[in-house]
C-alpha positions in Angstrom: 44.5 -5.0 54.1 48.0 -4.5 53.2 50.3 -6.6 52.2 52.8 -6.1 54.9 50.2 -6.1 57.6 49.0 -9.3 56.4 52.1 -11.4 56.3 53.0 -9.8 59.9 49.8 -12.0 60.6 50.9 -14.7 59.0 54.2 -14.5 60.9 52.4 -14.5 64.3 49.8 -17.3 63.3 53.1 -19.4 62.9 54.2 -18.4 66.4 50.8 -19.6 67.4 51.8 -23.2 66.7 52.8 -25.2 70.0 56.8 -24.5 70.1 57.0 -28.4 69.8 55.6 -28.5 66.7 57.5 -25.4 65.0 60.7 -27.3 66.2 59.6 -30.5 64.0 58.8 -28.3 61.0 62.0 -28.7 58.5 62.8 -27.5 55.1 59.5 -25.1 54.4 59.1 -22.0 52.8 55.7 -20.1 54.5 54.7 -17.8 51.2 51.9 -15.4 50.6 50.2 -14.9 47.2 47.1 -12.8 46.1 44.9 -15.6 45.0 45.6 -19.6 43.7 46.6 -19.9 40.4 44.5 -21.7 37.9 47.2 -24.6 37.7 47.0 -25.1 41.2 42.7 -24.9 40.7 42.7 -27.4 38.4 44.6 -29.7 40.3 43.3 -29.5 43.3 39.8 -29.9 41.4 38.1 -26.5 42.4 34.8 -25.2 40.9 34.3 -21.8 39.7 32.5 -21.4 43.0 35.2 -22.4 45.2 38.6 -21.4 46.3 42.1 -22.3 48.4 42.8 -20.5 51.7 46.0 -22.1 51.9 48.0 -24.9 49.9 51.0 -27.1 50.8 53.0 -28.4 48.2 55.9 -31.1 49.1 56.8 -34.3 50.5 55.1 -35.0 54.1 57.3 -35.5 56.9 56.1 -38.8 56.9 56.4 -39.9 53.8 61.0 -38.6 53.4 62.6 -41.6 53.7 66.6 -41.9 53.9 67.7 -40.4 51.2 65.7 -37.0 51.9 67.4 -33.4 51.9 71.2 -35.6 50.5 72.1 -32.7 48.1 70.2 -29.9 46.9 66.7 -30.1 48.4 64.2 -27.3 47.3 61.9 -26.9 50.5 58.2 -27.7 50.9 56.4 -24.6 50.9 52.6 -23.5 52.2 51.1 -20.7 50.1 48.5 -18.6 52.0 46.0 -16.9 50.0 45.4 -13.0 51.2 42.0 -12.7 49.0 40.1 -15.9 49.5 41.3 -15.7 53.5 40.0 -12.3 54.2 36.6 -13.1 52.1 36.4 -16.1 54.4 36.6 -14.0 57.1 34.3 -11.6 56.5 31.6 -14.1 55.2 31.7 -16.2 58.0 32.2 -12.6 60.7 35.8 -14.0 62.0 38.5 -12.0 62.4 41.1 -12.8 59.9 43.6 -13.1 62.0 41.6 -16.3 63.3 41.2 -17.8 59.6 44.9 -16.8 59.1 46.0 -19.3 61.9 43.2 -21.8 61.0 44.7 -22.5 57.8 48.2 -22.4 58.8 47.6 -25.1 61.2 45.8 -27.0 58.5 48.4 -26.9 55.8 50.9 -27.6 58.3 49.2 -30.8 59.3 49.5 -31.9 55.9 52.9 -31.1 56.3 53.0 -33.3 59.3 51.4 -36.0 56.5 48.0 -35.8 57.8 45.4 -35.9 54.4 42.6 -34.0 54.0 39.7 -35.9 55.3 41.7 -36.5 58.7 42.6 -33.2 58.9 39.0 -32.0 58.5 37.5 -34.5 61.1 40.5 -33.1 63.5 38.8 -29.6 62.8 35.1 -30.5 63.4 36.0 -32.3 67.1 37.9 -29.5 67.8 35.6 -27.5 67.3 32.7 -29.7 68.7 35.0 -29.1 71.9 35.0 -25.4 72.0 
């Protein structure tokens, strides 16, 4: 897929987000890269076997105390990954605009300061739901 078709899917998996939560997001960049970097493999402790479909990087909404965004404040930003998303998607036969939103949700929730085991168990009962 193109790289221009792609983010356009990136750009409606954010407008999939309840409009209550989009209006609580502050100070984040949405990006798009090929594939993680090996910095960002090594610290997030990946295999050779395994791989990021998305990444946030930044302080959690929870977490900014008073003193957050007084002078220059770079923003938070959540990298998707084009390669590893649409090989997830075709490994597990989803459409990749359905992975695309997944993981958006996901790294927003971290955003939101929700970690990574509470975020997963928020996944498997949703899904246990559908």
């Amino acid at each position: 897929m193109k790289r221009t078709e792609f983010e356009k899917l990136v750009a409606e998996g954010f407008e999939r987000l309840p409009q209550w939560v989009r209006e609580k997001i502050k100070n984040v960049a949405l990006l798009v890269e090929d594939e993680p970097s090996q910095e960002d493999r090594r610290a997030e402790g990946l295999g050779d076997d395994e791989t990021l479909l998305g990444l946030y990087k930044g302080i959690p909404l929870s977490e900014r105390g008073e003193q957050y965004g007084v002078g220059a404040t770079m923003p938070d930003t959540i990298t998707l990954y084009q390669g590893p998303i649409e090989q997830a998607a075709a490994e597990d036969g989803m459409d990749v605009v359905q992975v695309v939103a997944e993981t958006i949700w996901h790294e927003y929730a971290h955003h939101f300061g929700i970690d990574e085991e509470d975020v997963q168990r928020r996944e498997r009962n949703r899904d246990k739901a559908s």
